[in-house]
C-alpha positions as CSV (number, residue, x, y, z in Angstrom):
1,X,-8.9,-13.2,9.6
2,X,-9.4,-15.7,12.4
3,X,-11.0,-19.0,12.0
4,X,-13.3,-20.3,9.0
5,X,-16.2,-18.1,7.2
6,X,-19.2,-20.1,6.0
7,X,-21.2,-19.5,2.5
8,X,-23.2,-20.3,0.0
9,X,-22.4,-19.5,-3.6
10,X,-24.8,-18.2,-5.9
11,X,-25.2,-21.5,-7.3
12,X,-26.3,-23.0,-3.6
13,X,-22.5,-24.6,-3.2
14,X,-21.6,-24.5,0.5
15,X,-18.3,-22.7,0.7
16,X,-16.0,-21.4,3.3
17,X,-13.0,-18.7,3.6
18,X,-9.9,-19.4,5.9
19,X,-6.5,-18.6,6.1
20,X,-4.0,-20.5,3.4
21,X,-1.9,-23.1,5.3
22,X,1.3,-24.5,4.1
23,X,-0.6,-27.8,3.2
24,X,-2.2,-25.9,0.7
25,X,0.9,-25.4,-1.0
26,X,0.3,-27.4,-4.4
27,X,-3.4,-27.0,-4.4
28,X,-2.7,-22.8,-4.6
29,X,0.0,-23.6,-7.3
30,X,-2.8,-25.0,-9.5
31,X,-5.0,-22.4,-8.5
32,X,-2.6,-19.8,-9.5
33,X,-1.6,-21.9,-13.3
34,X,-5.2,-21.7,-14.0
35,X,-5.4,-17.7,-13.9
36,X,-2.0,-17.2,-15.5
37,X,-3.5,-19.5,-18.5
38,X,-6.6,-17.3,-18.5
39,X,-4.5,-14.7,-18.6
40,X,-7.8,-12.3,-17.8
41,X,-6.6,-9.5,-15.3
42,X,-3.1,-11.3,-14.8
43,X,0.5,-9.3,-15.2
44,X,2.4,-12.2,-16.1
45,X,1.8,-15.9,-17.9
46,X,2.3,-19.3,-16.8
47,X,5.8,-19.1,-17.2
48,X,5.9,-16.7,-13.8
49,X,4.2,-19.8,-12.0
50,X,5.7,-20.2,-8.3
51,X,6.9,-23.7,-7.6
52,X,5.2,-25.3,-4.9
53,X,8.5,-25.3,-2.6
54,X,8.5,-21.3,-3.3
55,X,4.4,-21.0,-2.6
56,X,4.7,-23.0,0.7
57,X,7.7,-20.8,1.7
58,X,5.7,-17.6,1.0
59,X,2.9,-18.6,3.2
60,X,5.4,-19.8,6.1
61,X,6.4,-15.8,5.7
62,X,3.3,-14.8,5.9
63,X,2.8,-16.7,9.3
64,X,5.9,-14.5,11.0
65,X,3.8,-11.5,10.2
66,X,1.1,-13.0,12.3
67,X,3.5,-13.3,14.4
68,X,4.6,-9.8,14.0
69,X,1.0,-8.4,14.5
70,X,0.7,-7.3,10.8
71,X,-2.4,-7.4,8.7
72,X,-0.4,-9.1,6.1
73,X,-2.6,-12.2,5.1
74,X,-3.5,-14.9,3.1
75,X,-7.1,-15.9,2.7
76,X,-7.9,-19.0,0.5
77,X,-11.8,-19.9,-0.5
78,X,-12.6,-23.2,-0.8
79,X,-15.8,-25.4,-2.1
80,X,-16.6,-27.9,0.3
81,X,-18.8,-30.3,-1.7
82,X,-18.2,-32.9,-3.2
83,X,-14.5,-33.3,-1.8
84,X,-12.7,-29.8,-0.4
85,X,-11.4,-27.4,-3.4
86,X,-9.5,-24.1,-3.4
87,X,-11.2,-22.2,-5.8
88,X,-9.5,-18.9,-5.1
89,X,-6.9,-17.0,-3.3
90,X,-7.0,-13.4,-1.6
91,X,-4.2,-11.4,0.3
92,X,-3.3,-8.2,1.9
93,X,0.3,-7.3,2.3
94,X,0.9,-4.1,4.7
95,X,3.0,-1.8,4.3
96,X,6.5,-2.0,6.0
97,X,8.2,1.3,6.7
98,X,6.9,3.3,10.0
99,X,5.3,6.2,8.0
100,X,3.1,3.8,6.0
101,X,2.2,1.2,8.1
102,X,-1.2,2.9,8.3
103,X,-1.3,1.2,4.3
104,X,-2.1,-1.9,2.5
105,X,-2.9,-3.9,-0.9
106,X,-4.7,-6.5,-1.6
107,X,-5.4,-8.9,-4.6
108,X,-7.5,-11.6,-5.5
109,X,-7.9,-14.5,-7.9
110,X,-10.8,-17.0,-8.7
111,X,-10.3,-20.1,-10.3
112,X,-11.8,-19.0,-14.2
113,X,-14.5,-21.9,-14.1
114,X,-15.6,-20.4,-10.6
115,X,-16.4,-16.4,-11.5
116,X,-19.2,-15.1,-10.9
117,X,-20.4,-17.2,-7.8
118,X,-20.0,-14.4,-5.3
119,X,-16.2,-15.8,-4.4
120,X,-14.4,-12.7,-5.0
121,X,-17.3,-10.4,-3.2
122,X,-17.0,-13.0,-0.2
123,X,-13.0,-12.6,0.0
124,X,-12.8,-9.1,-0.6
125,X,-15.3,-8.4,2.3
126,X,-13.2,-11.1,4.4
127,X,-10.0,-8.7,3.1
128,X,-11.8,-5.1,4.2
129,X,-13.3,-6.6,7.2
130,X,-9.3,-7.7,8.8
131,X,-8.1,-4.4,7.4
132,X,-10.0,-2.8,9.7
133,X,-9.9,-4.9,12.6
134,X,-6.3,-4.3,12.0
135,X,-6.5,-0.1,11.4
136,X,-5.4,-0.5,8.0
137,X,-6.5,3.9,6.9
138,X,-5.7,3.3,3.7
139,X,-6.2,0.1,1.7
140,X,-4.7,-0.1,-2.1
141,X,-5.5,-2.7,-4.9
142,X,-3.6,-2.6,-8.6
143,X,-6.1,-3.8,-11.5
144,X,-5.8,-3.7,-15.2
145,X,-7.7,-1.3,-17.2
146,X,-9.2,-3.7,-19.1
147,X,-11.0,-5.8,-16.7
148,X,-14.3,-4.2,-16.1
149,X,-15.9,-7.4,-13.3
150,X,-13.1,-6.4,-11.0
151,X,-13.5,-2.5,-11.5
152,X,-17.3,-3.0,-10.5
153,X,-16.5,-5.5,-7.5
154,X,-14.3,-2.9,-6.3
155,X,-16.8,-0.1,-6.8
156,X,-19.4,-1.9,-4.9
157,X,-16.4,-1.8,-1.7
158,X,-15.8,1.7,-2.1
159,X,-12.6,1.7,-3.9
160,X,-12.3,4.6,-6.5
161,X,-9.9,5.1,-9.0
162,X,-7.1,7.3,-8.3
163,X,-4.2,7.1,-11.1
164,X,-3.2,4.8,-14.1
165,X,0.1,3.5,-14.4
166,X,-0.3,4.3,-18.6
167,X,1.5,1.1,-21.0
168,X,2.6,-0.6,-17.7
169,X,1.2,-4.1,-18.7
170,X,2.7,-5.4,-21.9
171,X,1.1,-8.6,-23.5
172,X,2.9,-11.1,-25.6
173,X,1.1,-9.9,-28.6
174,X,3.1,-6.4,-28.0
175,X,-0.3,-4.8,-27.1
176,X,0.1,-2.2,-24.0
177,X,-2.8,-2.0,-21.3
178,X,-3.0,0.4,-18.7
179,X,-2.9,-0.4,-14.8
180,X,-5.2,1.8,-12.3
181,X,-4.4,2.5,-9.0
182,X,-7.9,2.0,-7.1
183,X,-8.1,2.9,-3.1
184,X,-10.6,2.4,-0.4
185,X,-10.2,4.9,3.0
């Protein structure tokens, strides 16, 4: 994604999408706190929390696949009003080896107190719009059984479910919850 995508949120917020920056670094370390606390569609807890030294190196990667002329990406959304706020975070990583370069993920997170504001539908058409620009065939997101907002996001982009990684998520409680394989071509 080039540049800055303007929006309004459901709730008349003025909002834009653009790539993460390096400045961001601490701001996307919150972010990323909030969801693990929530723990709603998350694989890990806050204990797997990225420093900000490790989150500003992993967008400074992502800026040699620019470079590189990958699709890899970082896309952060951000309420403008009353001061500028990352309220979510959204990334496709392509594939690396020759035979799959033709393939990517994605994933996305919303700040909990910002769901359901049309965030994640604006980033995820920001995310399918760059994958094809960059002639990403087949595009690949991992979700939890268990989290039926995301499954019908997802539907509404044409992702369909294709396998289940059975008892591959394991809560702290000892409770096991599937993870589905979803992809878009």
């Amino acid at each position: 994604m080039e540049g800055t995508v303007n929006f309004t949120t459901k709730d008349g917020r003025p909002a834009q999408l653009r790539v993460a920056r390096v400045s961001d670094a601490a701001a996307l370390v919150a972010l990323d706190a909030a969801l693990l606390r929530a723990g709603e569609g998350t694989v890990g807890g806050p204990q797997d929390a990225r420093s900000v030294e490790e989150e500003a190196r992993r967008i400074d990667d992502l800026y040699r696949g620019f470079s590189a002329g990958e699709a890899t990406t970082s896309i952060v959304a951000e309420l403008l009003e009353p001061d500028p706020t990352i309220v979510a975070l959204a990334g496709i990583k392509q594939f690396g080896p020759s035979y799959l370069r033709h393939v990517a993920y994605l994933g996305i997170g919303v700040h909990p107190d910002f769901q359901s504001l049309g965030i994640g539908r604006a980033l995820m058409q920001a995310l399918v719009d760059h994958a094809a620009q960059c002639g990403i065939e087949r595009l690949e997101l991992y979700v939890r059984s268990d989290n039926p907002r995301a499954h019908s996001l997802y539907r509404a982009f044409r992702f369909s479910h294709e396998g289940t990684r059975r008892k591959f998520v394991k809560l702290p409680t000892g409770t096991y919850v599937d993870d589905e394989i979803w992809v878009r071509f």
